[in-house]
ROLUM-424025 format. One record per residue (C-alpha): residue number from 1; x negated, y, z. Coordinates in steps of 0.001 Angstrom, whole numbers. Example, Ala and Ser with C-alpha at 12.3 -4.5 7.8 and 13.67 -1.06 7.14 Angstrom:
BEGIN
> 1 / -12300 / -4500 / 7800;
> 2 / -13670 / -1060 / 7140;
end
This chain:
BEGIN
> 1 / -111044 / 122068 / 126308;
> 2 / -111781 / 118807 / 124060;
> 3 / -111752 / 115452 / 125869;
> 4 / -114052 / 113222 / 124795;
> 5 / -112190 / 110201 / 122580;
> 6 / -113033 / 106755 / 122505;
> 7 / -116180 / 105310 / 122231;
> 8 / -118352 / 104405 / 118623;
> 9 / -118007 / 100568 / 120306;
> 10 / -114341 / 100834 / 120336;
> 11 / -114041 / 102615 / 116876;
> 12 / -115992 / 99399 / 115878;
> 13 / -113869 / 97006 / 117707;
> 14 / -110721 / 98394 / 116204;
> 15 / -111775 / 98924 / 112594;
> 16 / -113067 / 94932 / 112761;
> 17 / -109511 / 94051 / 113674;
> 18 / -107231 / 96714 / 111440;
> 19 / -109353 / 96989 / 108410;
> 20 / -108088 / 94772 / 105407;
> 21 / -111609 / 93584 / 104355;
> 22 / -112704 / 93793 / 101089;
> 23 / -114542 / 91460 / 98657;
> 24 / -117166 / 91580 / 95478;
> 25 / -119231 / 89594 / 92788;
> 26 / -118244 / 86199 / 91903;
> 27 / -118672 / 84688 / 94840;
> 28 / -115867 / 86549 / 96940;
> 29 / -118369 / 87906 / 99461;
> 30 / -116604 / 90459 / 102493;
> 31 / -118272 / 93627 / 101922;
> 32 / -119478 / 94557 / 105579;
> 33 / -117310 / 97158 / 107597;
> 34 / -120147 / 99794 / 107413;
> 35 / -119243 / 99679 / 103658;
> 36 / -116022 / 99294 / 103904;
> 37 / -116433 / 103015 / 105429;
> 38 / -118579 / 104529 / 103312;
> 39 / -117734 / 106895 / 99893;
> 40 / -116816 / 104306 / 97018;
> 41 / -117180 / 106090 / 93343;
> 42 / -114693 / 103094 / 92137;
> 43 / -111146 / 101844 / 92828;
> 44 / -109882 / 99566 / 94997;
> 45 / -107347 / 96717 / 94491;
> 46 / -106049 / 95865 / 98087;
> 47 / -105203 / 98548 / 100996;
> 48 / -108110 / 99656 / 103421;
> 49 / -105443 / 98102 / 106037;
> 50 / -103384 / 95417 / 106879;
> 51 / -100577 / 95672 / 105732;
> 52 / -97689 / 92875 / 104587;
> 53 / -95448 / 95209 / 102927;
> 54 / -95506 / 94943 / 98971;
> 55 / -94675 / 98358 / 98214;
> 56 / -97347 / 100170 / 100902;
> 57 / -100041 / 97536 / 98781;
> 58 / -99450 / 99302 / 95751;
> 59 / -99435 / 102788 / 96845;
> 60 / -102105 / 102581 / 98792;
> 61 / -104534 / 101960 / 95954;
> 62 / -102701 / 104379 / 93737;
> 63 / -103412 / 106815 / 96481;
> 64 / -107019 / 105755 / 96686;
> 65 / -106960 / 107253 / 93286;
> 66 / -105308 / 110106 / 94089;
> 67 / -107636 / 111294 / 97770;
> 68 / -110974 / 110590 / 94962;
> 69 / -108840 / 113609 / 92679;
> 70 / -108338 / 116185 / 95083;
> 71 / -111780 / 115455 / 96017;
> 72 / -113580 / 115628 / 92270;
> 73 / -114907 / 112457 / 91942;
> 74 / -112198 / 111084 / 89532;
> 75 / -110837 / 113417 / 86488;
> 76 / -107203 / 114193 / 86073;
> 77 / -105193 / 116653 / 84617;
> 78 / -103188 / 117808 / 87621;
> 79 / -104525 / 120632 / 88776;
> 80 / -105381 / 120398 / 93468;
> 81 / -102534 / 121864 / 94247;
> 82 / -100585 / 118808 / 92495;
> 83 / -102408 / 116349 / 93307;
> 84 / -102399 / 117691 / 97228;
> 85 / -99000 / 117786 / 97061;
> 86 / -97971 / 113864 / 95430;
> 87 / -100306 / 112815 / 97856;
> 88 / -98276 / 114130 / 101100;
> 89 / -95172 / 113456 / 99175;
> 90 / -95925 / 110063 / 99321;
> 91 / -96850 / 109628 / 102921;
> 92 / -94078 / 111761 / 104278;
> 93 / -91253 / 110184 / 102670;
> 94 / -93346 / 106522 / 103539;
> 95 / -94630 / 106519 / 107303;
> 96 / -96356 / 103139 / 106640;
> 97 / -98480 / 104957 / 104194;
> 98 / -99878 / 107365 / 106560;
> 99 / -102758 / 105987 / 108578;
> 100 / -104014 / 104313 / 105287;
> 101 / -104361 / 107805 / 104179;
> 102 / -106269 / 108564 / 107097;
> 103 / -108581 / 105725 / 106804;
> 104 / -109133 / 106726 / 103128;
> 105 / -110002 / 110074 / 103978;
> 106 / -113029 / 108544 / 106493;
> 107 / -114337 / 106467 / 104409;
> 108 / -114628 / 108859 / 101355;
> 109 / -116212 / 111660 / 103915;
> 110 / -118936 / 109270 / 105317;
> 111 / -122401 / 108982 / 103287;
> 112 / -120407 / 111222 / 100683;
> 113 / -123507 / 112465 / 98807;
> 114 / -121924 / 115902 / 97377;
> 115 / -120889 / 118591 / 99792;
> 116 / -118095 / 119662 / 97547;
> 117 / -116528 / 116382 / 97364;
> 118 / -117094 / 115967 / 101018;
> 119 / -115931 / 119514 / 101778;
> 120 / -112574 / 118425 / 99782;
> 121 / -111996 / 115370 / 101542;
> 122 / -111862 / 117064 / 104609;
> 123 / -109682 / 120035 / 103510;
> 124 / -107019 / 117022 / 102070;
> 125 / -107129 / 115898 / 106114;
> 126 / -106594 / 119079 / 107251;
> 127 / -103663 / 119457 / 104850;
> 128 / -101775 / 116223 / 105736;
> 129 / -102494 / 117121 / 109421;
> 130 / -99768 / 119777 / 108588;
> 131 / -97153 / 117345 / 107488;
> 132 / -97512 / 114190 / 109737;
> 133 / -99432 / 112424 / 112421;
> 134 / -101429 / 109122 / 112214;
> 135 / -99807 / 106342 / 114038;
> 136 / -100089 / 106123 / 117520;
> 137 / -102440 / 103456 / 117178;
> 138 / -104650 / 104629 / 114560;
> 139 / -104689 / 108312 / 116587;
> 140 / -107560 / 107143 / 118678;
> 141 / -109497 / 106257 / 115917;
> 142 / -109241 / 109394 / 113968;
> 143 / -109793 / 111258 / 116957;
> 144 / -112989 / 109376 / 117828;
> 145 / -114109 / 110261 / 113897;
> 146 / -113178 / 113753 / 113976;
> 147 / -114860 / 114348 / 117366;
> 148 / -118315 / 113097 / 116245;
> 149 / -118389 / 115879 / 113202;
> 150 / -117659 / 118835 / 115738;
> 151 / -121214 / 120135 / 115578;
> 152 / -122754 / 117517 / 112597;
> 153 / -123465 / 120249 / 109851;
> 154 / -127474 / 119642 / 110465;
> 155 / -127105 / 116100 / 110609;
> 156 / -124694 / 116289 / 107507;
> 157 / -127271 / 118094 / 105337;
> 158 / -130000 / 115708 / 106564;
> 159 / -127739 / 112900 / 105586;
> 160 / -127082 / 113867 / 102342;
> 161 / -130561 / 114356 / 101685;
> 162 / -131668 / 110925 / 102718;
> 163 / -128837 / 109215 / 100620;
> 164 / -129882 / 111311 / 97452;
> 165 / -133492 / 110520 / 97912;
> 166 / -132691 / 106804 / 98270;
> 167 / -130495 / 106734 / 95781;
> 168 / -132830 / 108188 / 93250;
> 169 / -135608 / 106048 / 93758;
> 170 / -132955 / 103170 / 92855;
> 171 / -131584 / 104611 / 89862;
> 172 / -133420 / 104503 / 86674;
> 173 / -133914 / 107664 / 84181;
> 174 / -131395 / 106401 / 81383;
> 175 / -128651 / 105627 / 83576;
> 176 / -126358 / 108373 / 83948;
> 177 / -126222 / 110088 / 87376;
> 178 / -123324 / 110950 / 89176;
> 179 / -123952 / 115085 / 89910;
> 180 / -125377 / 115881 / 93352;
> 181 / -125034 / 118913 / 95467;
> 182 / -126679 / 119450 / 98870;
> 183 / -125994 / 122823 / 98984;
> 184 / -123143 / 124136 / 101281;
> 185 / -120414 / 125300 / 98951;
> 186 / -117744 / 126506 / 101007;
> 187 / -117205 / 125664 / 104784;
> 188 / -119316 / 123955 / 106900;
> 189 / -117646 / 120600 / 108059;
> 190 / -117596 / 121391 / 111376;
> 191 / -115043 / 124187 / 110652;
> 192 / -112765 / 122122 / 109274;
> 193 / -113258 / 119177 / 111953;
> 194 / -113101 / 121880 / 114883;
> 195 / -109313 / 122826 / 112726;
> 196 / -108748 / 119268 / 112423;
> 197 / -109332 / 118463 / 115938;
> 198 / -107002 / 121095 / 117359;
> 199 / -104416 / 120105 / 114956;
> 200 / -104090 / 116642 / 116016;
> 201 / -103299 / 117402 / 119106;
> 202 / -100360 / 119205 / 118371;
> 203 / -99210 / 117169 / 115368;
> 204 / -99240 / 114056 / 117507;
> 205 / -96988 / 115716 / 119906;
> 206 / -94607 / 117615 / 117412;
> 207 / -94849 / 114695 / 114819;
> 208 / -95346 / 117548 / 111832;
> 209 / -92915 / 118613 / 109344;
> 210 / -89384 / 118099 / 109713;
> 211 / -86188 / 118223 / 107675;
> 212 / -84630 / 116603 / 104815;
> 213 / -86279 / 118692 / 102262;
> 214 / -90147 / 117484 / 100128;
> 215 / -92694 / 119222 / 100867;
> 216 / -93581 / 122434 / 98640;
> 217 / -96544 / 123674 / 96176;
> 218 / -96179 / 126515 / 99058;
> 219 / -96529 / 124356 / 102434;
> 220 / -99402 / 122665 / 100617;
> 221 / -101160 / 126637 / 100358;
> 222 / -100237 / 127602 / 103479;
> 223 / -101378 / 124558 / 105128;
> 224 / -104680 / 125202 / 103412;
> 225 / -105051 / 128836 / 104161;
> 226 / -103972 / 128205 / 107870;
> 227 / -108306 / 126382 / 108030;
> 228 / -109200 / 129898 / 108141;
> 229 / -106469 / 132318 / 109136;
> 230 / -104755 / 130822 / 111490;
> 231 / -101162 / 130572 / 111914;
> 232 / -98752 / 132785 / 114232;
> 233 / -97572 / 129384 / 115267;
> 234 / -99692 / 127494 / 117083;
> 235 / -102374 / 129642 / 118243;
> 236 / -103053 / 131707 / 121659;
> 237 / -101431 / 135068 / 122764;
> 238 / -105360 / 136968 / 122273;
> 239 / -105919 / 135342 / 118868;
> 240 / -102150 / 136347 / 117200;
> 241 / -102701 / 140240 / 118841;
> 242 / -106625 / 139836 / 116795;
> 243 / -104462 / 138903 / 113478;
> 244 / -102131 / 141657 / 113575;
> 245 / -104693 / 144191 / 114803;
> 246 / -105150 / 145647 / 110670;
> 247 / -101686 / 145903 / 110065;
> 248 / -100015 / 146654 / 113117;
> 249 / -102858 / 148245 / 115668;
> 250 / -100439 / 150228 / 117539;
> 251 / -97914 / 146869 / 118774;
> 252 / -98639 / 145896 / 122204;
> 253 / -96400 / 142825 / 121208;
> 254 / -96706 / 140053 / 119324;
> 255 / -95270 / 140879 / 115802;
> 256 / -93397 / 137683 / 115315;
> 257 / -91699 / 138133 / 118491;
> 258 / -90093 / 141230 / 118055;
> 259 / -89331 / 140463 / 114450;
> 260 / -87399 / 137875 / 114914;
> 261 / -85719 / 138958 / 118518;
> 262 / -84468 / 142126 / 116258;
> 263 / -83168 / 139719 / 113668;
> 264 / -81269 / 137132 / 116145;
> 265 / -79574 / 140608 / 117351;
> 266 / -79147 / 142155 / 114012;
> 267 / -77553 / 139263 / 112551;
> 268 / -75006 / 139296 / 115787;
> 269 / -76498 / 136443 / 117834;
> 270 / -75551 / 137990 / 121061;
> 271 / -71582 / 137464 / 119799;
> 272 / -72567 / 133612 / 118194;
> 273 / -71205 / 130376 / 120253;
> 274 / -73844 / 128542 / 121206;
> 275 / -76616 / 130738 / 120270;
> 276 / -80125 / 128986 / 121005;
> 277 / -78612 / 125932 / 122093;
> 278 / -77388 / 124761 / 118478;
> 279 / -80284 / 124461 / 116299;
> 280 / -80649 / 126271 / 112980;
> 281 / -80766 / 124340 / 109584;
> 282 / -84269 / 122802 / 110200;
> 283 / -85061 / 123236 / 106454;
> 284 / -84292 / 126911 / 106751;
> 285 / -86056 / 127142 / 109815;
> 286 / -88992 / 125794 / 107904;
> 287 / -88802 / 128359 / 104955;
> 288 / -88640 / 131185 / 106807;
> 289 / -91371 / 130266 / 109080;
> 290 / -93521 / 130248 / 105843;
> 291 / -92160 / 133650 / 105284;
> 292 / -92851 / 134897 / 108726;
> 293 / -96568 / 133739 / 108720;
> 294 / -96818 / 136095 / 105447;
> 295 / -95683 / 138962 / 107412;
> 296 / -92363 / 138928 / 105815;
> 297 / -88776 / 138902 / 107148;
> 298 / -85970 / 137806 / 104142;
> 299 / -83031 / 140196 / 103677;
> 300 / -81004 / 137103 / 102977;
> 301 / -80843 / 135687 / 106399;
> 302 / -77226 / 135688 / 107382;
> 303 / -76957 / 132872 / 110122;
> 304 / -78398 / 134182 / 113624;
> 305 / -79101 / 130849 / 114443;
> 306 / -82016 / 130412 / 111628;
> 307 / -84598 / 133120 / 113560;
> 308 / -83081 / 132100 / 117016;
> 309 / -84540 / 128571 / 116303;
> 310 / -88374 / 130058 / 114892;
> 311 / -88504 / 132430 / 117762;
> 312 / -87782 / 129229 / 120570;
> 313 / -90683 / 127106 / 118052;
> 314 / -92600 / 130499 / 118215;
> 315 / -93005 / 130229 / 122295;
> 316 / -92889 / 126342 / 122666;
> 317 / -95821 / 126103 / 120118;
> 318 / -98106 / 128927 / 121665;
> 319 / -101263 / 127333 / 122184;
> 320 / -101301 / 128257 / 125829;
> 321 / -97733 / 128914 / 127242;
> 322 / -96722 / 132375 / 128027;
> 323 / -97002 / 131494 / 131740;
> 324 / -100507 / 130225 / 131427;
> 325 / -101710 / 127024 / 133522;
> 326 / -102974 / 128169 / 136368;
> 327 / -99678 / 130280 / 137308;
> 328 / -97522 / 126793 / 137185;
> 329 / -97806 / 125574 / 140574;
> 330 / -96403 / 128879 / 142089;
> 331 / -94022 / 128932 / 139930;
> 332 / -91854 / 125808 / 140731;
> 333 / -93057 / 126613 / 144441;
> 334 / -91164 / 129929 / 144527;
> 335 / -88537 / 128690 / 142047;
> 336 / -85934 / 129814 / 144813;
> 337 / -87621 / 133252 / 146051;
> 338 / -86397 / 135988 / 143870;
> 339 / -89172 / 138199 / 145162;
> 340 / -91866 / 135598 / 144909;
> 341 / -91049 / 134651 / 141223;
> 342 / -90835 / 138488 / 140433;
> 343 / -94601 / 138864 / 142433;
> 344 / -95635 / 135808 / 140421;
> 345 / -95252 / 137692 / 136708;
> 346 / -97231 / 140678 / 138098;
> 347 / -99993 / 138652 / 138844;
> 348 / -100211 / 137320 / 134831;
> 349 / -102591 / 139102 / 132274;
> 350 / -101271 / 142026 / 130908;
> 351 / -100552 / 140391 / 127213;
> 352 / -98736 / 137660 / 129019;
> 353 / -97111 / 139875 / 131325;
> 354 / -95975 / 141676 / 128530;
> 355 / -94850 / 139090 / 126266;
> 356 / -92407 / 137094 / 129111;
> 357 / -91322 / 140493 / 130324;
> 358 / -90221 / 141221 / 126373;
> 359 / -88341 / 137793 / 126414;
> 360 / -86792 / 138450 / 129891;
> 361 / -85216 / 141766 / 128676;
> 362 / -84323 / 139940 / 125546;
> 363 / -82409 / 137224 / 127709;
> 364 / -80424 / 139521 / 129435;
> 365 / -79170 / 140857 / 126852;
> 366 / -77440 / 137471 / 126282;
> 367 / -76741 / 137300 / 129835;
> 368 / -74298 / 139934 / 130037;
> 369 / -70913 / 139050 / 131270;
> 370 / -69080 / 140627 / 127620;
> 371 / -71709 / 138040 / 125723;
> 372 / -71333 / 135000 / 127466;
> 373 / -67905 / 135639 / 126587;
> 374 / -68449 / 135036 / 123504;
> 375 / -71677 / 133209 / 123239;
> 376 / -70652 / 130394 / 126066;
> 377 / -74282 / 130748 / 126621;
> 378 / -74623 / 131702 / 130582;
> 379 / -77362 / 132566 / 132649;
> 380 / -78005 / 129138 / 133436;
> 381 / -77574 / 127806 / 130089;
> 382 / -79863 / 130396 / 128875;
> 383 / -82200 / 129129 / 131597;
> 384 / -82445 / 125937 / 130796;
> 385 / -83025 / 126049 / 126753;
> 386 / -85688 / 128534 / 127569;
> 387 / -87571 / 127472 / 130613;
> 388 / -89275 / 124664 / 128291;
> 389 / -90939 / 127065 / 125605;
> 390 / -92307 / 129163 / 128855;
> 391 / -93314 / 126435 / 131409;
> 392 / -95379 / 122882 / 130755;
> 393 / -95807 / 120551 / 132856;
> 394 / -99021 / 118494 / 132881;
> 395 / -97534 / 115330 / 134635;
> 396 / -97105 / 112423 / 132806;
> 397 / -95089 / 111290 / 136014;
> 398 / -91318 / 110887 / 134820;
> 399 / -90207 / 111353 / 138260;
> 400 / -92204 / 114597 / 138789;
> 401 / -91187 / 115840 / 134745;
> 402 / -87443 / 115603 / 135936;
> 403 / -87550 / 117610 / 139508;
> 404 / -90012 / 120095 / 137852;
> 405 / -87603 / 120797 / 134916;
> 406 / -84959 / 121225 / 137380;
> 407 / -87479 / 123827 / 139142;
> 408 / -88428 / 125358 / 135891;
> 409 / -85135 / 126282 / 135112;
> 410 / -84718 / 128020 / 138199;
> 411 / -87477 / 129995 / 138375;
> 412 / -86633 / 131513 / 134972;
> 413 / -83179 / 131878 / 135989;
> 414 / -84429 / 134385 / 139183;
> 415 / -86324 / 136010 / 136524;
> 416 / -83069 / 136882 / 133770;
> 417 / -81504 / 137763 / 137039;
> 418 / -83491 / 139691 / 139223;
> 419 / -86999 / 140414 / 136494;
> 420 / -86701 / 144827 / 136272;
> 421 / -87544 / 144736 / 132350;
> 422 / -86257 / 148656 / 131942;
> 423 / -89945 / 149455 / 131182;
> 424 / -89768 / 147302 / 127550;
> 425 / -87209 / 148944 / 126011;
> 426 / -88661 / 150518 / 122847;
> 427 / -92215 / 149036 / 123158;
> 428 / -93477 / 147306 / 120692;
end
């Protein structure tokens, strides 16, 4: 469900005090704010924001540069790819950089005159949404944009229209015109707002990529690709079982799931100190994550703790958990009723059911007196690093998030203990 973001009189309000007003002619005029947000053919020589830092003033115009590349309306000899990828370079390795990026992107989608270009822009947004949020303060605003393209593709092409007629009445014969195109090439914007929308939300909780390592030539394709085949990470239960239905139409499970459960066992996680509670070389993680969304599992993975950490990011990410919403409340209410929290996953839908009764059996595995030997990883243990990536709770209470996670726990700790999960073995 979309909420509805803040209003166009608050989007005004803010851009009047954030936006780092430009000037023309002779005279120094302020260009108005409406202009200030619409497509600009030319360069600029200040930020789009406020900004006192020295450095972020000089990137930001080279930037400027850059966004009008990816999007065709300035030549260069890089090819996209390139010039998609210095441009998140940039602003992931320089968070002040960010939300000017952002507010570049707007202003070179709005009264953009070719659909291409237009199209572009919004595919570079998309893209960056991969690698980093805006700022918390700026997330309102790009929210509030984003929202108001969800279903614009008529008004769009109407736009477009209008601004070409105008502008063609203006322009005399001998001067040389820039080349139109109102004809959809590609997606329609609202697919890639709709993509856009969705991925906010989750970038401005998981604050994108991590690690010490640039982004790639190959995050900046997958990112791309992921506008219209989604990710394994990321989306809901029904739409991962849709993806795999070509390739694998006999699994009842989720492919990634048993891929990398078989791997964290293969590779002896069930004998590894620490196993799911130390994290995995977040780099590594990262790289075989691309991997895994190409249907692929390495033969070089040697550390169990690599897939342990994907598969935990795998569940935590679902876009609905695996104990879906509505189940919650009678969940932490029967958190110490072994036969109430067992009557509780018989009452989920039969992918979910599935799905937590696969990670159950896989738990208790670990839970075995001869692994926690080894693994220091106990029931409880187990419990809590996995009750998270199962259970959410909506409150924004701190008081309630604490005695729920305490109850969250628990409830998953009835279920490694007392869950019958004989049933799985062998399905996949």
């Amino acid at each position: 469900t979309l909420r509805k973001p803040i209003s166009q009189s608050s989007m005004a309000d803010w851009a009047s005090k954030n936006l780092n007003m430009h000037t023309q002619g002779i005279f120094r005029r302020r260009i108005s704010i409406s202009n200030m947000l619409s497509w600009n053919g030319g360069s600029i020589k200040k930020p789009m924001l406020i900004t006192s830092n020295r450095t972020i003033k000089k990137e930001a115009c080279e930037m400027f540069k850059l966004v009008q590349s990816y999007m065709g309306d300035r030549q260069t000899r890089m090819d996209r790819n390139h010039v998609a990828l210095v441009t998140v370079t940039k602003c992931w390795s320089m968070q002040g950089l960010r939300d000017e990026l952002y507010i570049q992107l707007i202003r070179q989608t709005t009264d953009n005159m070719c659909y291409r270009s237009l199209a572009w822009g919004w595919e570079l947004m998309a893209i960056s949404l991969a690698f980093f949020s805006p700022s918390p303060r700026f997330q309102s605003y790009l929210e509030g944009y984003i929202y108001r393209h969800l279903d614009s593709d008529e008004n769009i092409a109407q736009r477009i229209k209008e601004l070409v007629d105008l502008k063609n009445k203006k322009i005399t014969k001998s001067r040389k015109k820039r080349k139109q195109n109102t004809e959809d090439e590609g997606l329609p914007i609202s697919t890639y707002a709709k993509y856009c929308y969705r991925k906010l939300q989750k970038v401005a909780i998981t604050g994108g990529k991590k690690g010490l390592r640039k982004p790639t030539v190959e995050e900046i394709t997958h990112a791309r690709n992921a506008i219209i085949t989604p990710s394994l990470f990321g989306s809901s239960l029904e739409e991962i079982m849709l993806r795999q239905q070509d390739m694998y139409p006999g699994n009842k499970l989720p492919w990634v799931q048993t891929q990398l459960s078989q791997q964290v066992l293969a590779l002896g996680g069930e004998q590894t100190e620490g196993i799911f509670r130390i994290p995995g070389d977040i780099d590594e993680v990262n790289a075989l994550k691309l991997q895994v969304d190409q249907w692929r599992i390495p033969s070089s993975l040697s550390d169990p703790n690599i897939p342990a950490s994907l598969l935990k990011l795998w569940y935590r990410e679902l876009e609905e958990p695996v104990i879906p919403q509505q189940f919650y409340k009678e969940c932490i209410s029967n958190y110490e009723n072994p036969d109430a929290a067992v009557a509780v996953v018989q009452l989920l839908p039969e992918l979910n059911r599935l799905v937590l009764c696969y990670l159950i059996h896989f738990l208790q595995i670990f839970a075995q007196p001869s692994n926690v030997g080894r693994t220091k990883m106990d029931v409880n243990n187990l419990a809590m690093v996995m009750a998270p990536n199962c259970l959410r709770c909506q409150s924004d209470d701190p008081r309630v998030i604490f005695e729920n996670t305490r109850k969250e726990m628990s409830f998953l700790r009835m279920l490694i203990v007392h869950l019958d999960t004989s049933f799985i073995k062998g399905l996949v």
